[in-house]
Each structure stands twice: as C-alpha cells, then as structure tokens.
C-alpha positions in Angstrom: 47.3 -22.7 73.7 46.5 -25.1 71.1 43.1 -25.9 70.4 41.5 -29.0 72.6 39.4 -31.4 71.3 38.1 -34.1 73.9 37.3 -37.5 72.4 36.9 -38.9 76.0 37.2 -36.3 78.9 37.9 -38.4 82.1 38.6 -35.4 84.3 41.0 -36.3 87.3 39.7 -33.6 89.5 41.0 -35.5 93.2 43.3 -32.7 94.8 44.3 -34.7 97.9 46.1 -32.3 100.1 47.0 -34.9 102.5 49.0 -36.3 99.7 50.8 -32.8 98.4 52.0 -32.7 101.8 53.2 -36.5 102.2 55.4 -36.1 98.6 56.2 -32.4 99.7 57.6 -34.7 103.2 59.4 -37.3 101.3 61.0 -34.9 99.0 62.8 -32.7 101.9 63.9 -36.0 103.5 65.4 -37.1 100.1 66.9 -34.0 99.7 68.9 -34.3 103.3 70.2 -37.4 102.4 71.4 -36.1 99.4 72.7 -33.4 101.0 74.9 -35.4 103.4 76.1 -37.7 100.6 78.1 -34.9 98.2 81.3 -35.6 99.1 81.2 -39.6 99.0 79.7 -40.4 95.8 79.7 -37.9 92.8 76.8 -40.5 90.8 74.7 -40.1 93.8 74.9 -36.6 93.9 73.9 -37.0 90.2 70.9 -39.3 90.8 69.7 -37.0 93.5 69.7 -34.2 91.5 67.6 -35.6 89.0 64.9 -37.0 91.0 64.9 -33.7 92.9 64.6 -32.5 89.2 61.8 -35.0 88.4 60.1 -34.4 91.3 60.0 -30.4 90.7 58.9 -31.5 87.2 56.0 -33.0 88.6 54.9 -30.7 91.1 54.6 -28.5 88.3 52.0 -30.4 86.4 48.5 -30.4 87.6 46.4 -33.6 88.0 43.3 -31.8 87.5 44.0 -31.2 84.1 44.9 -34.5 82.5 42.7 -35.7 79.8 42.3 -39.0 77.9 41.8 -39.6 74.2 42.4 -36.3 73.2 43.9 -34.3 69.8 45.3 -31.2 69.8 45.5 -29.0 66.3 47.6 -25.7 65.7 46.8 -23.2 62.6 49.3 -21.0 60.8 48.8 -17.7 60.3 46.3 -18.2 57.4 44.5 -20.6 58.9 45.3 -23.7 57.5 46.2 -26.7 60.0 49.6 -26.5 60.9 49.9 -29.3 63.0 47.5 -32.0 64.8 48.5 -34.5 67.2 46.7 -37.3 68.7 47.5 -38.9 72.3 46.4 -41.6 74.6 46.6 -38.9 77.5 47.6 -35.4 77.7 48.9 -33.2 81.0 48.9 -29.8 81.1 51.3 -27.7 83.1 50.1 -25.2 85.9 50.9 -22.4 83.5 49.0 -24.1 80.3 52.5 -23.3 78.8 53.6 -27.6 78.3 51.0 -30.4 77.6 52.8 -33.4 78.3 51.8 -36.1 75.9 51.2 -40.3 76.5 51.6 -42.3 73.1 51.4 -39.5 70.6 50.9 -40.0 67.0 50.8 -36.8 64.5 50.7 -35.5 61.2 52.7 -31.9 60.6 51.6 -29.8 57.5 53.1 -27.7 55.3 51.0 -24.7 52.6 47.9 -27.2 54.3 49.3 -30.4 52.9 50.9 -33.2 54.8 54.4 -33.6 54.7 55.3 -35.9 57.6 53.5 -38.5 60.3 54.9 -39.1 63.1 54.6 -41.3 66.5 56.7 -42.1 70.0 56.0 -43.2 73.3 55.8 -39.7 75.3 55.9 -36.3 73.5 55.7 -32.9 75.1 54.1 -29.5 73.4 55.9 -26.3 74.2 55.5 -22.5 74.0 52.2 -22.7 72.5 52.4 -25.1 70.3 55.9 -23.9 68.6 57.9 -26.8 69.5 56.4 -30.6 69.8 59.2 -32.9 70.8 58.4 -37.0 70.8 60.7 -39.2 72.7 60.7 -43.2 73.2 61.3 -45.3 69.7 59.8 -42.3 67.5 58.8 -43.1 63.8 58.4 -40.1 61.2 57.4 -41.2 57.7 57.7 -38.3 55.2 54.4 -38.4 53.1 55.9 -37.3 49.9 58.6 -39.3 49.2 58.4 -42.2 51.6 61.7 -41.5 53.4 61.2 -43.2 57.2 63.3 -41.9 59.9 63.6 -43.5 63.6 65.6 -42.7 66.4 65.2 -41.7 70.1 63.9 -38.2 70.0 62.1 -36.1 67.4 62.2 -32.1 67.7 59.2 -30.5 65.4 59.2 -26.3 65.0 56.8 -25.4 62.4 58.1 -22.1 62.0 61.6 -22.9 61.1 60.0 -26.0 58.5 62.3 -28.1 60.6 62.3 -31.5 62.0 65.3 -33.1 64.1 65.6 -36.5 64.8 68.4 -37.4 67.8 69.8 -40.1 68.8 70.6 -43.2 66.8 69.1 -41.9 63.7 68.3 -44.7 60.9 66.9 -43.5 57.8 65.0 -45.7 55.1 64.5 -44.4 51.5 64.1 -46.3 48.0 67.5 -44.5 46.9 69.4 -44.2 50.2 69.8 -46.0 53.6 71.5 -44.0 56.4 72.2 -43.7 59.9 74.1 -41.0 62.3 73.4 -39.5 65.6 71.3 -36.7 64.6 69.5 -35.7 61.1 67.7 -32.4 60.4 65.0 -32.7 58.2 63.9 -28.9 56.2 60.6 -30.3 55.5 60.3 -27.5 52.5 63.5 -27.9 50.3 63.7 -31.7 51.5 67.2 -31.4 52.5 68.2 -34.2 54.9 71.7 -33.0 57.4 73.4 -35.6 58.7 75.9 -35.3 61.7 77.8 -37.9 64.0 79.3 -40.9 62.9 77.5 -40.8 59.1 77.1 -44.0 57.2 74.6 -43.6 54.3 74.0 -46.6 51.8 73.1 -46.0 48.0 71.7 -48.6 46.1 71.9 -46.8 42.4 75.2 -46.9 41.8 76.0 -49.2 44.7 78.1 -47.1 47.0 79.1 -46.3 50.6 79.9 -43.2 52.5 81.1 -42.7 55.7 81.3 -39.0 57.0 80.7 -36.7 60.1 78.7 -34.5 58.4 76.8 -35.4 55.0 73.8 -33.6 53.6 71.5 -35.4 51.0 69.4 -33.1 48.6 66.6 -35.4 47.8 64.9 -33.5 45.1 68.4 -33.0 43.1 69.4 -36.4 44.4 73.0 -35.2 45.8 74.9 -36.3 48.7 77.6 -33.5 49.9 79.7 -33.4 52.9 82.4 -30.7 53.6 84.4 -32.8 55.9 86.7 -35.8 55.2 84.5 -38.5 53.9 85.2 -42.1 52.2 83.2 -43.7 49.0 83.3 -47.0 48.8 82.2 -48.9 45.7 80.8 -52.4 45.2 80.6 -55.1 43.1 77.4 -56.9 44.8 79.1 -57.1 48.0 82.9 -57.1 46.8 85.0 -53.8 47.3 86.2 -52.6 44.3 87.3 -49.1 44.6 87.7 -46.8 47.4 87.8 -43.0 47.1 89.0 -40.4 50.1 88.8 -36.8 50.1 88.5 -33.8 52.5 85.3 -32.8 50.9 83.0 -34.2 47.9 80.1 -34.2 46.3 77.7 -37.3 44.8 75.3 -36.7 42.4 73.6 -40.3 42.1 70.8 -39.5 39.4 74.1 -38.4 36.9 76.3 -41.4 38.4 79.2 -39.1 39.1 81.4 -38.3 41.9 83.6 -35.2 43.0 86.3 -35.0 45.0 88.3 -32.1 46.7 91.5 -31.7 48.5 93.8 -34.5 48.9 91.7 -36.4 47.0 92.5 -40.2 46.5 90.9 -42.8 44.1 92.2 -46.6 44.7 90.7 -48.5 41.5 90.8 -52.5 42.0 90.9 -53.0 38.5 93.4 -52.2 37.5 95.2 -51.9 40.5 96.1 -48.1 40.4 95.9 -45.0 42.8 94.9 -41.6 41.9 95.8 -38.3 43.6 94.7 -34.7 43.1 93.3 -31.7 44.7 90.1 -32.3 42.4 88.7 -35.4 40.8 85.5 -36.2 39.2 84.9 -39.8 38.9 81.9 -40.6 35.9 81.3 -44.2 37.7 78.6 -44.5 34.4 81.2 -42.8 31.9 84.1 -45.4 33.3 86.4 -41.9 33.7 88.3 -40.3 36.5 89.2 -36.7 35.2 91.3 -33.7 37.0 92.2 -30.1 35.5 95.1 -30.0 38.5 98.3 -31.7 39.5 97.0 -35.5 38.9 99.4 -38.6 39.9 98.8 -42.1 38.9 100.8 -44.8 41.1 101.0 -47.8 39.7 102.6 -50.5 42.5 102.3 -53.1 40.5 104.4 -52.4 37.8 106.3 -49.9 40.2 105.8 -46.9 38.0 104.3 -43.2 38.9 103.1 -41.0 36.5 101.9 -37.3 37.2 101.0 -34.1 34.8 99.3 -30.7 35.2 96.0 -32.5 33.9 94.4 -36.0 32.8 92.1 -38.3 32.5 91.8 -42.4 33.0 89.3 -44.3 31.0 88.7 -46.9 32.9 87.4 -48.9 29.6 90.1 -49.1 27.6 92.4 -48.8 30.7 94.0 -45.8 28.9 95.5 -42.7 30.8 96.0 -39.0 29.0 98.6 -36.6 30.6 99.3 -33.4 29.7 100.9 -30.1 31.0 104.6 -30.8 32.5 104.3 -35.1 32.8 106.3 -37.1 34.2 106.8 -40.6 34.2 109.4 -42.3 36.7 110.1 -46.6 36.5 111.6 -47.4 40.3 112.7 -50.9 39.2 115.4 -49.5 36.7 115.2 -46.1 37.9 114.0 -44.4 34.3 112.5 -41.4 34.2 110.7 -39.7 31.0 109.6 -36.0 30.6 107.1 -34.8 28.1 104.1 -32.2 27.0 101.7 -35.2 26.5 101.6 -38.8 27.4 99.1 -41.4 26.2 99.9 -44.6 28.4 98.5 -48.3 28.5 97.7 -49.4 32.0 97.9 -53.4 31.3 100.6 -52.8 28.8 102.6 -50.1 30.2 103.4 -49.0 26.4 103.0 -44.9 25.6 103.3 -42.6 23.5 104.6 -39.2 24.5 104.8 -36.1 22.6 106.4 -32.5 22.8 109.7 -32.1 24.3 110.3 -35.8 25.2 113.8 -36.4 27.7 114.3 -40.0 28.5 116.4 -41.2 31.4 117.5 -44.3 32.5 120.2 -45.7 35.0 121.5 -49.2 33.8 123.5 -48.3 31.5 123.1 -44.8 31.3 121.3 -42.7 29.0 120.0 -40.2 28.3 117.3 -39.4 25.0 115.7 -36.3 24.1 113.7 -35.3 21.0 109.7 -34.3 19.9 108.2 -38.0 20.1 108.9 -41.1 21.9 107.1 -44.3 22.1 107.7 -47.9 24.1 107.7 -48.8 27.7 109.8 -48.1 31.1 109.7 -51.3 32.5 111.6 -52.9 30.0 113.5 -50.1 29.0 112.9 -50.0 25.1 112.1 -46.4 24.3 112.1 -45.1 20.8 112.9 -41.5 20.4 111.5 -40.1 16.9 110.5 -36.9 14.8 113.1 -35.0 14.2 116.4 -33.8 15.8 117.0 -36.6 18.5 119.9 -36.8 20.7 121.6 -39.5 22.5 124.2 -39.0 25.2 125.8 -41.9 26.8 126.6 -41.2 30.5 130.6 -42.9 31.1 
C-alpha cells in the first residue's frame, strides 16, 4: 500500500448496522424489480445492472477508513519518489487494495524528476499503487516541455512510463495543437500516440492533419501516421495545397513532408496534381520530388505528364522528368515520348531530350529524332539534332 500521510485525519468510524441492513433491504427489493422487468425494457435491465453494480462497489468500500486532506507517495525501486498525489478525501477498499480518491491533484516522476502534473475530479489508486486513474475534466501538464493534455480520463502506470488520456483528448503545445479520442503519452522518449478521429494543428509551417492514428515525436519534432492521413496547407487561413496518402511522415523542424502509397499532392498555385507511390514535398525548398512512377495532371491546360522520376520546383514553376516520359495534350490529342523532359508549368513550353517521338492527331503526324523543343497545346513542336524523321499519316 502506498505510503499515508494525514494532513487532517477526520476518522469516520460510525458502523451503523441498522443501516447495512436497511441498504442490504433496499438492494434485494431493487434487484426483484429488476428481475421482473428483463424482458420489457432492455435499458432497464441495463440501468439495473449498474446500480446493482454501484451498489456492490460500495459495499466494498469501508467508511471507517476514509480520510480527509491526505497525500499519498509511491517510491521506485531505488527509492526515489515515484509518484505523489494529493486529495480532498481518500477511501480505502476493505482489502486496502483501491483508495478511491475526491479532487486529486498529482505530480508523477521519472529518474526522481518531475515530468508531469496532473488533476481531475475523482481518481482511483490500484494494485498498490501501479495504476492511478483520474476521471472528471482531468488536466496533465507535462513539466518539460509545456505540452497540456485534457480529456475525460487519465490512466498513469509508472512502470510501463506511460500515461493515457481517454476520451475527448485536446492537446496544447507551442508547436502543435491536437485532439483525438485517446493519446498515449511515453513519458521517457516523449512520444505522443494519437488514435480516433486525429486532427493535429501545426503552426510552423502552418499545416493540418487529419488521421486515425498519428504519432508525434516531440524531441525529433515528427508527426508519422501509418494509416491514410490528409495535410492540408495554409496561407493564413486560405487552403492552398492539399496532400493525401496511405502513410507519411512530417518532419516540421526540416519543413519537409513524405508521402507513401497512392500518394497525391494538389498544389493551388499552379493548379496541378501530383501522383506517386513516394513524394517528399520540401514546403521550405518550394520542391515536390519522387524516385518512382511520378504523374503531373495539369486540368487546366488539359495536359498529363508522367516519367520514371522527377521533380517540380515550385519557384520557378519548372518540372524535370526523366526515365520513360510521357507527355499527352487531350485538347488535340498529341502525345510526345522522350528520355528527359524539362517543362514550363505557366508556359507549357519544353524541352525534351533522348529518343523524342511526337504525335499528334489534327492533321496527322508523326516526329521522331534526339531533341525537341515547343509546346502541345498549340501544336508547334520542333524536332532537332540530328537524323529527324517526319511521317505524314494520309
């Protein structure tokens, strides 16, 4: 049992057996009418049971050892305080095995440091002080970073290093803002698992994510999440870009984001989509880069691009292909093959190099040779460098 320090002992030693035997009365009459009621109402039958659950909870606790103004301290195994908890009241259970806490506040150590404070409305300790829960509008304020989590319930075991926070989780942190349904805090490596409906807020670079699972590193300064997520990107509060992905990876101290399988990039400026099994957006850098299958769809100026690798710099508004590209104009139905591609976003002009083929419906024709430069959407190509040949299609 953990170690009991009275501030103000008001004993209640009254053990009214007249009484035991009144609620021990009211609870066999409550149980008969339960009883007869099982096959009308299934939320009855619920209630019942958990008043008859309550009650049993109750009968376990024993008046005679409830104490006021007390705190209660655990040690670890080298005696350094472990935990300490103050309370307005404190129960203890028949067996000394629960001490059921009224308007707890605490403090939970780590090596003998703090690492977290904590408060709620009711709190229970269990199995000898390895498990302290907190229930009703709980508070937890790490000490080392100033990260403040509230929710419903708050789960402490000082063994594992691990604090969970249930039940409408909200999470306050200079960097981040977050809230899901539950949050497990390992109080050593400061790893912070989200799950349930995640929505975490960054404020350097200003993004969004949304997520049913997402663990933030907060030393490294990483969100991660291996299930489909979306980033959303602001300008103040205008959407600008919006990335999707199965799985990803923030790192918001270098600015950059990755993204794996079926991962999508929709830029707002300009108005271009991205697709790959792996991008890595540099949102400082002004890049989105992929060493796989990369495909830029331009609706706009109706044109898809795609090659075996590539990179967009969002700067200049410049996009490099290489590696099998491919270049297809839907308004004239063109379509242009080459090694490398250099193309101009605003412009549409390129240059494309190594084993160029140019296609084009209206009139038909057909171009191949080492270099070509110009644009699909007006359909003046210039093929250059070399043997060139020109078919006309009849």
């Amino acid at each position: 049992m953990p170690i009991l320090f009275l501030l103000q002992h008001t004993a209640t030693q009254q053990k009214n057996r007249g009484w035991r035997m009144l609620s021990s009365t009211l609870l066999i009459m409550l149980l008969f009418v339960v009883l007869g009621t099982l096959g009308a109402c299934g939320s009855r039958n619920r209630t019942a049971e958990k008043i008859a659950q309550d009650s049993k909870k109750a009968e376990d606790f024993d008046n005679s050892l409830t104490f006021n103004a007390v705190t209660l301290e655990e040690f670890d195994n080298k005696g350094r305080l472990w935990w300490k908890v103050k309370a307005a009241q404190a129960s203890y259970s028949k067996d000394k095995k629960i001490a059921r806490l009224q308007q707890p506040t605490g403090e939970f150590f780590q090596d003998g440091k703090s690492v977290l404070q904590v408060k709620g409305q009711q709190g229970e300790v269990q199995q000898n002080g390895q498990t302290i829960f907190l229930r009703g509008k709980i508070t937890a304020t790490d000490t080392r970073d100033g990260l403040v989590m509230q929710g419903d319930e708050l789960e402490w075991q000082p063994r594992k290093e691990l604090v969970i926070v249930r039940n409408n989780l909200t999470g306050t942190h200079r960097q981040l803002k977050v809230a899901a349904k539950e949050g497990r805090l390992f109080t050593r490596t400061q790893r912070l698992e989200l799950q349930g409906a995640v929505k975490a807020q960054a404020t350097n670079p200003a993004l969004t994510f949304q997520s049913e699972r997402l663990i933030w590193q907060m030393k490294q300064q990483t969100l991660a999440s291996d299930r489909p997520l979306q980033i959303d990107r602001f300008n103040k509060t205008v959407l600008t870009d919006r990335a999707t992905a199965n799985q990803g990876v923030a790192d918001l101290k270098a600015k950059t984001i990755t993204l794996k399988q079926n991962a999508q990039i929709t830029l707002a400026d300009p108005p271009t989509q991205l697709a790959s099994n792996d991008l890595v957006w540099d949102l400082q850098g002004q890049t989105v880069a992929s060493d796989q299958l990369l495909t830029i769809d331009n609706r706009q100026q109706q044109v898809t691009l795609s090659g075996s690798q590539g990179r967009i710099d969002l700067k200049s508004k410049m996009l490099y292909l290489e590696g099998d590209v491919r270049g297809v104009g839907e308004k004239n139905q063109s379509q242009l093959n080459a090694d490398r591609l250099n193309w101009n976003i605003v412009t549409q002009k390129f240059e494309a190099d190594g084993n160029v083929r140019y296609q084009q419906g209206q009139p038909p024709l057909n171009l191949t040779g080492p270099r070509a430069t110009g644009t699909l959407r007006d359909q003046n190509i210039l093929v250059s460098g070399g043997r060139v040949v020109t078919e006309f299609v009849p």
